[in-house]
C-alpha positions as CSV (number, residue, x, y, z in Angstrom):
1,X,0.0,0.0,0.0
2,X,1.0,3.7,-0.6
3,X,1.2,6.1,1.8
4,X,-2.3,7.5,1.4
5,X,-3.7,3.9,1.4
6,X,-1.7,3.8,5.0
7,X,-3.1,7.0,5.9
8,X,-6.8,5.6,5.2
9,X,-6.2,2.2,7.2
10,X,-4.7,4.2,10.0
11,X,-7.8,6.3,10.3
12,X,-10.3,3.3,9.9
13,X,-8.4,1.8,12.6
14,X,-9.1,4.7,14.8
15,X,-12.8,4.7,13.9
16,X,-12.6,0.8,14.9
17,X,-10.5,1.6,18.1
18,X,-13.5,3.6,19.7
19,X,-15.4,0.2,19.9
20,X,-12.8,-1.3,21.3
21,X,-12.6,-0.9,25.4
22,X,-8.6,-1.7,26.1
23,X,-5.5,-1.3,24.7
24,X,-4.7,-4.6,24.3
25,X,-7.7,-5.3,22.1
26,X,-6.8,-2.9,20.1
27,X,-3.4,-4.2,18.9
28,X,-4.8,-7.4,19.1
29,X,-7.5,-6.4,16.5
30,X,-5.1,-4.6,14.3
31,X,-2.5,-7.6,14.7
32,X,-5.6,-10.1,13.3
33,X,-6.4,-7.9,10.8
34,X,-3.1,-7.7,9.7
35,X,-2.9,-11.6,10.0
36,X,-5.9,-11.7,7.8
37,X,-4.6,-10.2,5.0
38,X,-1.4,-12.3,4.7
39,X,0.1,-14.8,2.3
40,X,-0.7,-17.3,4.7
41,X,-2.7,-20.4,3.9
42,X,-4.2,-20.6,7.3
43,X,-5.7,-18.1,8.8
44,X,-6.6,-19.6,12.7
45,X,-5.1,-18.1,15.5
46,X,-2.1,-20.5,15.8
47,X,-0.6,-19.7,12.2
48,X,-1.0,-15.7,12.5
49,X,0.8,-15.8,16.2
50,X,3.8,-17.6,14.3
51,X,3.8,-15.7,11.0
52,X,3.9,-12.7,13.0
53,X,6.9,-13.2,15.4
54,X,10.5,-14.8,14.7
55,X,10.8,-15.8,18.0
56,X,8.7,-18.7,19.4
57,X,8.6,-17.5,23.2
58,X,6.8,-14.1,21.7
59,X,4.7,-15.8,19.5
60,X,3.3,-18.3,22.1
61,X,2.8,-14.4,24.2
62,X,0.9,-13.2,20.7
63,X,-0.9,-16.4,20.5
64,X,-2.3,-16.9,24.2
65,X,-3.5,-12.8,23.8
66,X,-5.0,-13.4,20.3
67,X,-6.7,-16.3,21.4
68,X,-7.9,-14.3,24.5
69,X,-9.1,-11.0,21.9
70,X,-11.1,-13.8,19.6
71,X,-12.4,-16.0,22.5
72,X,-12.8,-13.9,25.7
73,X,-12.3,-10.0,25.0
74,X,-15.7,-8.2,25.2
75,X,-16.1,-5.9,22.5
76,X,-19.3,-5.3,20.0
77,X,-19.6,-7.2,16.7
78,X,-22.4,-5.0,15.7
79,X,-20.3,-1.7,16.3
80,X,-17.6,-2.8,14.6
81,X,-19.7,-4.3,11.6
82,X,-21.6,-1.0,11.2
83,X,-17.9,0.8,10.8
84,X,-17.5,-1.3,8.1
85,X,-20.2,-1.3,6.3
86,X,-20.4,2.1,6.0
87,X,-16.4,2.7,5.6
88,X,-17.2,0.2,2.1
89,X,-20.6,2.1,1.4
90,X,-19.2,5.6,2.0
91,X,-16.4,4.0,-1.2
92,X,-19.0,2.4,-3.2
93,X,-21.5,5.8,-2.9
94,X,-18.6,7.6,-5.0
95,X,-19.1,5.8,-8.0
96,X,-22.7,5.0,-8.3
97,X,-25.8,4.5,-5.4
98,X,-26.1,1.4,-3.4
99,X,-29.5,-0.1,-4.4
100,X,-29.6,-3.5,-3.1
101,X,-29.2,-5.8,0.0
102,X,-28.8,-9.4,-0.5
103,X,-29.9,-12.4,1.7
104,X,-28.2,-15.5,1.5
105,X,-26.2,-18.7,3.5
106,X,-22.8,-20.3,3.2
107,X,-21.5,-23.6,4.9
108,X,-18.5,-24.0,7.0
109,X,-17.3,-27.2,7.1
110,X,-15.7,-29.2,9.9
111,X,-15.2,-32.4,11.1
112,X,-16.2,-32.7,14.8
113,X,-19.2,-32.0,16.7
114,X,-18.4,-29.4,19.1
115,X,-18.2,-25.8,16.8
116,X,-20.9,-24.1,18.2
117,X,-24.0,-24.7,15.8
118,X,-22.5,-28.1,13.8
119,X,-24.5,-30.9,12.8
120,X,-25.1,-32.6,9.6
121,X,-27.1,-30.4,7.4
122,X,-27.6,-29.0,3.9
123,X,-25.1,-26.4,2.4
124,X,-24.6,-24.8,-1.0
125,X,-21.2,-24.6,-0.5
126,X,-21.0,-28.0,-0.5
127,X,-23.8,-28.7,-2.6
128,X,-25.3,-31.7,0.1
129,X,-25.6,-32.8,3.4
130,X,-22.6,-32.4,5.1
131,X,-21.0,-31.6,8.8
132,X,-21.0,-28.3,8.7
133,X,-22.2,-25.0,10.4
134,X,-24.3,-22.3,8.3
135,X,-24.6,-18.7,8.6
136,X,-26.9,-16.3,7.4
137,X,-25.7,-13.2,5.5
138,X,-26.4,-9.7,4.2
139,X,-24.7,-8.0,1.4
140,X,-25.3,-4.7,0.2
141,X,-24.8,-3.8,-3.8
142,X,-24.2,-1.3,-6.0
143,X,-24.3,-2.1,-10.1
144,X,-20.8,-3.4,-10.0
145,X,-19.8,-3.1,-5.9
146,X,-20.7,-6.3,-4.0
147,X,-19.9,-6.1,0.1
148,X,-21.2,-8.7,2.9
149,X,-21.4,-6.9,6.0
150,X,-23.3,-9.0,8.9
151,X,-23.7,-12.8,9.2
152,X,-25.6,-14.5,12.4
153,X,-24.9,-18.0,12.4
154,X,-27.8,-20.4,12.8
155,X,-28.1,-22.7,15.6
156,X,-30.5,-25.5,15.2
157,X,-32.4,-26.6,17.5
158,X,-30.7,-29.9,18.5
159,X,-28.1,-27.0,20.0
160,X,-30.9,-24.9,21.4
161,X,-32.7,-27.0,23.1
162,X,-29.1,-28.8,24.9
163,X,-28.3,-27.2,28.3
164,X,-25.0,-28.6,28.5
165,X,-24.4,-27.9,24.4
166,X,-25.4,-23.8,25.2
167,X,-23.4,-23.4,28.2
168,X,-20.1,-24.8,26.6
169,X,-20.6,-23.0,23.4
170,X,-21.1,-19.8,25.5
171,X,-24.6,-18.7,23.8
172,X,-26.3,-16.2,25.0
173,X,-29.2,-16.8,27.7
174,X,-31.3,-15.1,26.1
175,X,-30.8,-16.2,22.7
176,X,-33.9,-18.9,21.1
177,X,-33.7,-20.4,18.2
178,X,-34.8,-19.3,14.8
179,X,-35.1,-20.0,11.3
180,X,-33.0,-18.7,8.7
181,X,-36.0,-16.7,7.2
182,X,-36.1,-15.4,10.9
183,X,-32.0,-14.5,11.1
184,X,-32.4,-12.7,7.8
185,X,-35.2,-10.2,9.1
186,X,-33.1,-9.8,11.7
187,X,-30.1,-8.8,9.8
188,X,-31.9,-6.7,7.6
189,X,-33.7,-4.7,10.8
190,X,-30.1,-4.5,12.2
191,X,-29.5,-2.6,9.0
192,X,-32.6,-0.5,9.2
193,X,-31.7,0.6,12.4
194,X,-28.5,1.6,11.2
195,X,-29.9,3.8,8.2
196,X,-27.7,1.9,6.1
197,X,-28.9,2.3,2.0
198,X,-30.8,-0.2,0.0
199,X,-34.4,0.0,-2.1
200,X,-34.8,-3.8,-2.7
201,X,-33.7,-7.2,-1.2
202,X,-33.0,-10.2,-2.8
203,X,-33.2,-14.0,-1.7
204,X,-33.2,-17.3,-3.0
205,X,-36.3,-19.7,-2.4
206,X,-34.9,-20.7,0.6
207,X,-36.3,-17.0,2.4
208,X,-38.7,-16.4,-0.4
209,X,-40.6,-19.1,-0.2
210,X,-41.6,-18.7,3.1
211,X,-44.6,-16.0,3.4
212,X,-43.6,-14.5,6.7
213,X,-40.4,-13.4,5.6
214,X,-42.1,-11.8,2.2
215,X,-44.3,-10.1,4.6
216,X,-41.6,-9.1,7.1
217,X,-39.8,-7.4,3.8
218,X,-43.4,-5.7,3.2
219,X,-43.8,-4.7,6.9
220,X,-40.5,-2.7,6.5
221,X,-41.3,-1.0,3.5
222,X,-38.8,-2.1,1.1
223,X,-39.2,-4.0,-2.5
224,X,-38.2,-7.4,-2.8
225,X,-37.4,-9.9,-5.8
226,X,-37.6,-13.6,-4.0
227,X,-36.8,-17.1,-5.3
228,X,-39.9,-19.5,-5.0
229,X,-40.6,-23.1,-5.5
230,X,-41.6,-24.2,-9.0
231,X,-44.8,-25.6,-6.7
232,X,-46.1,-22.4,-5.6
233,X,-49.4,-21.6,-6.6
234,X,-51.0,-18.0,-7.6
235,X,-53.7,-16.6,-9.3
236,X,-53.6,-14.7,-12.2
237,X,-54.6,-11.1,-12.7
238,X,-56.4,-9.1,-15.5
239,X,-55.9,-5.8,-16.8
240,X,-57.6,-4.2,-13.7
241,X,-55.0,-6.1,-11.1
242,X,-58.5,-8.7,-10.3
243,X,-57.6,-12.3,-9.8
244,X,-59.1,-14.3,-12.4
245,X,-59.3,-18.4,-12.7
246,X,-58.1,-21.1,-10.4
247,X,-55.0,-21.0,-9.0
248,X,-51.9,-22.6,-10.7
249,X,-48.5,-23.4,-9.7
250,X,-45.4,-21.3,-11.2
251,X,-44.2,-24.5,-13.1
252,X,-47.4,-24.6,-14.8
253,X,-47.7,-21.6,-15.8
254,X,-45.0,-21.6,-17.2
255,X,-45.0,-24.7,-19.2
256,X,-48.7,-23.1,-20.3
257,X,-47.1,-20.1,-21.6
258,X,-44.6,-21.9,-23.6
259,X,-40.8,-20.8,-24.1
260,X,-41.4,-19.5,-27.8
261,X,-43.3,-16.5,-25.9
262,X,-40.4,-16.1,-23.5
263,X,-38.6,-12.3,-23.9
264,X,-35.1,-13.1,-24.8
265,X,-33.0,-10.6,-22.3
266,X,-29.2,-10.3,-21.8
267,X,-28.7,-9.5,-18.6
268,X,-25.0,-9.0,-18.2
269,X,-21.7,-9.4,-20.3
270,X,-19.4,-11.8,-19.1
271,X,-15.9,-12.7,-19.7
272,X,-17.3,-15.3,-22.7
273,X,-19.8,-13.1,-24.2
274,X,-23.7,-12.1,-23.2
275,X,-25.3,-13.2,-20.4
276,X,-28.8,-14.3,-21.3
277,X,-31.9,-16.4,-20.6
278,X,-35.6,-16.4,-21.8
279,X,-38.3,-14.8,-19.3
280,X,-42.3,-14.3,-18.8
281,X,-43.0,-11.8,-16.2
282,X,-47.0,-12.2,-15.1
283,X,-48.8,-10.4,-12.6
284,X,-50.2,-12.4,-9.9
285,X,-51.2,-12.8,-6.2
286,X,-49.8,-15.6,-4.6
287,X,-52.4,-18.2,-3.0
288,X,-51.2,-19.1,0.4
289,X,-53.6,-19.1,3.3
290,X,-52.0,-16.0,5.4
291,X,-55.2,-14.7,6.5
292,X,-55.9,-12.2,3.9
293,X,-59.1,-12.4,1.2
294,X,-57.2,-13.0,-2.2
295,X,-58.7,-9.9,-3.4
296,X,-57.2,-7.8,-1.2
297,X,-53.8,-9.2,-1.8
298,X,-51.0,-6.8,-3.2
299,X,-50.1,-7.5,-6.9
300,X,-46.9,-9.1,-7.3
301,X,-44.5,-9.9,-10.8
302,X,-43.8,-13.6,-11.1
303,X,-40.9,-14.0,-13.2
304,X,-40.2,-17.3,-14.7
305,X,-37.0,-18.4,-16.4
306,X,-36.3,-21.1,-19.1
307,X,-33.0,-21.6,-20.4
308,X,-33.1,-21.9,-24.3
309,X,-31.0,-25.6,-23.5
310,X,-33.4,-26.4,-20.9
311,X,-37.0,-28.7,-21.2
312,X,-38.9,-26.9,-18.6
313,X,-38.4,-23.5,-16.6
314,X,-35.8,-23.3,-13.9
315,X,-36.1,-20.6,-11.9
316,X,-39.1,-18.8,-10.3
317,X,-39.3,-15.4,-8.9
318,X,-41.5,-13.1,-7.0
319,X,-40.9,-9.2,-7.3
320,X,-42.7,-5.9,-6.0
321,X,-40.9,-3.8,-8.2
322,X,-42.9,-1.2,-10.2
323,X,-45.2,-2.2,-13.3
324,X,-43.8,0.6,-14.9
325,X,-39.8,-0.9,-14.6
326,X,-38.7,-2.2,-18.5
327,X,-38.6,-6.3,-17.9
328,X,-34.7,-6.1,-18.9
329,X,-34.4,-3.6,-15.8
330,X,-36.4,-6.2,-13.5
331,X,-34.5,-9.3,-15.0
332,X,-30.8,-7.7,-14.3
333,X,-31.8,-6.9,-11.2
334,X,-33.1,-10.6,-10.0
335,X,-29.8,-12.0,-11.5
336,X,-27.3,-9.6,-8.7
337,X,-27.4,-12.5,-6.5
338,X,-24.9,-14.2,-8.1
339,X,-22.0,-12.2,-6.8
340,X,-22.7,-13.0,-3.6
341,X,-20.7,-16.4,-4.0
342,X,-17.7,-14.6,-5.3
343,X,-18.0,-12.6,-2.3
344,X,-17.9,-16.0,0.1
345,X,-15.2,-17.6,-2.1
346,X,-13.2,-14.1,-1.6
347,X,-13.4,-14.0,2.2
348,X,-12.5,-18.1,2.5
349,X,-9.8,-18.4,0.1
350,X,-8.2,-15.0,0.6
351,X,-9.1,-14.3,4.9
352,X,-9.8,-17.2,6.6
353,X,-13.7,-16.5,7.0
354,X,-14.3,-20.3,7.7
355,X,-10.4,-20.9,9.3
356,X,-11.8,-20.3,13.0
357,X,-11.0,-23.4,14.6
358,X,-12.1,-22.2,18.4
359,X,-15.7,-23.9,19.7
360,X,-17.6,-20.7,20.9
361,X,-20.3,-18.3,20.1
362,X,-18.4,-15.3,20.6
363,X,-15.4,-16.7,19.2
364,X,-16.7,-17.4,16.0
365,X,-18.8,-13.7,16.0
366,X,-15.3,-12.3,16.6
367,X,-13.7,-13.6,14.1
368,X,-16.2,-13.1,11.3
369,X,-16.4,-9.3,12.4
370,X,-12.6,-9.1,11.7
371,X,-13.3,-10.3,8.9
372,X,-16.0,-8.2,7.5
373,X,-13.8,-5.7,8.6
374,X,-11.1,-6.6,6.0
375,X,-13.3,-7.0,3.0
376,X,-14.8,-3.9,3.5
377,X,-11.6,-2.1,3.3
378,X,-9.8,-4.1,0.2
379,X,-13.1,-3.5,-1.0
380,X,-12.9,0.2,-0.6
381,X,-9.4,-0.1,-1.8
382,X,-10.0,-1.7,-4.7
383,X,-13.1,0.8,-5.8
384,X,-10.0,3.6,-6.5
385,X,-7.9,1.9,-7.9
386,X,-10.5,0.2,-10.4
387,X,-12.2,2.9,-13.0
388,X,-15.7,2.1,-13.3
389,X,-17.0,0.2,-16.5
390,X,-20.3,-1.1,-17.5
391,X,-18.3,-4.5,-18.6
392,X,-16.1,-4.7,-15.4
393,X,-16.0,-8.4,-14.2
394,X,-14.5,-8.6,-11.1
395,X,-11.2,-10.7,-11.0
396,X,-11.4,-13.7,-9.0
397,X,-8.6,-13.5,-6.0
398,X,-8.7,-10.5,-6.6
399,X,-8.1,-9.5,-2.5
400,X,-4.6,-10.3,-3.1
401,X,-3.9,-8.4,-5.6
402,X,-5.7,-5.0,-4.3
403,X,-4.2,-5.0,-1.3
């Protein structure tokens, strides 16, 4: 880094440092930051303690306090996330508006039982049931800026409802368990209160298939473009936004449509060409039983995909956004979510986000906020020294090469 770039990390060190209650934690927070960002392959607590002193009576002294800053040292993960976020957001305002927030889950995988919140369960980053813990996150977006900036890790309820597993992992009292769709309102509420940007969320069908979390999104006030299952039913509309017919499922509808009146859109160009898929965008209510007559339901888009190589559609999607928004407009904004896994392969390969090899609650929250806290500013970094282009891909391992 160059001087200035110094000049910037010693100032968002600062702002960091005010969260922060001792001395100790500081150093200890710049010295794992620091430890982070290394050439290192592992990025646990043992490895950055050795990397970071020749001699191995001092780095068994940097270990023992590292291991006491991660584990044991009482500082806010939501302060220091919320520096962050905006430190990346205050970069990624400078070039164009931040727009979206982005729900989504990753897998950490391990091999023992006692990480707080492991068991076998389904990941996408492993693509199958595997020993793993998952964690919820939130990313916030611009058109070509993608930055996570909270996770909450879910703890099932085999781990909720153990005594014995709770009190060794150090969770909270207080703390009961909750669905994913539940974490994610959270995180996004945690953002609210924080009066942090964003007009629309995104989610996969894991969160938008469940109603409470479409009407949680509602309840806020903010748009929302939702994966659902192919076997979710709605009604269609008319001209005059009346539901009209039985109801039918997305898969059938879109089979009834038929691809040859599919839009062709491009959506994006890629490093080997355009981007595109073939879409119908319907207005519809959705028929679930939440309580409210089906005529007094809000109209919603249902956009359905269908790969020109594929037999049926693949991909369903609820939206609020505007009748009045061009289908190309709504389509490119459905398909952001797909930067959200360079964003997770980023933080693994290049910091360690799933390194954490300690057993506890806090521990793990720790690390992860240390984390965030070093994406954010490689991100930040890496917005000036990057001119904006409407073709920019990002380049993967790309952290590296920023910094």
């Amino acid at each position: 880094m160059d001087a200035a770039a110094v000049g910037r990390l010693t100032a968002f060190f600062d702002e960091i440092g005010q969260h922060l209650p001792r001395r100790e934690s500081r150093e200890s927070f710049a010295a794992y930051f620091y430890g982070l960002l290394s050439d290192g392959e592992r990025k646990s607590v043992e490895p950055i303690a050795s990397r970071a002193c020749g001699d191995p009576g001092e780095a068994q002294r940097t270990h023992d306090r590292l291991l006491h800053f991660v584990g044991q040292s009482p500082w806010s993960d939501r302060a220091v996330r919320t520096v962050a976020a905006r430190h990346a957001i205050t970069a990624m305002e400078r070039r164009e508006p931040v727009t979206t927030w982005i729900i989504d889950d990753t897998g950490f995988l391990k091999q023992g039982t006692h990480s707080v919140g492991v068991q076998r369960q389904y990941t996408g980053s492993a693509g199958k049931i595997a020993n793993c813990q998952v964690a919820v996150s939130l990313c916030v977006a611009s058109r070509t800026e993608h930055v996570p900036i909270d996770f909450e890790l879910y703890l099932p309820e085999s781990w909720m409802a153990s005594p014995a597993k709770r009190k060794a992992a150090r969770i909270p009292e207080e703390a009961t368990f909750r669905t994913k769709p539940e974490i994610a309102l959270d995180l996004i509420a945690r953002a609210l209160d924080d009066k942090l940007p964003g007009q629309i969320v995104l989610a996969d069908a894991a969160y938008g298939s469940s109603v409470d979390f479409r009407n949680g999104l509602v309840a806020y006030g903010l748009d929302f473009a939702v994966g659902i299952s192919s076997q979710t039913k709605v009604y269609l509309l008319d001209k005059d936004d009346k539901p009209r017919g039985d109801a039918i499922s997305a898969m059938d509808l879109g089979v009834k449509v038929g691809q040859q009146n599919f839009a062709h859109i491009i959506w994006r160009s890629g490093t080997r060409g355009p981007m595109f898929s073939k879409f119908c965008f319907r207005r519809v209510v959705v028929a679930h039983d939440d309580g409210t007559p089906v005529a007094d339901r809000d109209p919603l888009w249902l956009v359905v995909e269908w790969p020109v190589d594929e037999k049926q559609p693949s991909k369903f999607t609820l939206t609020t956004l505007p009748a009045r928004m061009s289908k190309k407009h709504i389509a490119r904004t459905i398909k952001e979510r797909w930067r959200t896994e360079i964003a997770y392969e980023e933080m693994k390969q290049e910091l360690g986000l799933d390194h954490y090899e300690g057993r506890s609650f806090p521990g793990w929250n720790h690390h992860v906020s240390v984390v965030l806290t070093c994406y954010a500013f490689v991100a930040a970094e890496r917005l000036r020294r990057f001119s904006p282009s409407a073709t920019w891909v990002r380049p993967t391992r790309s952290n590296r090469r920023a910094t």
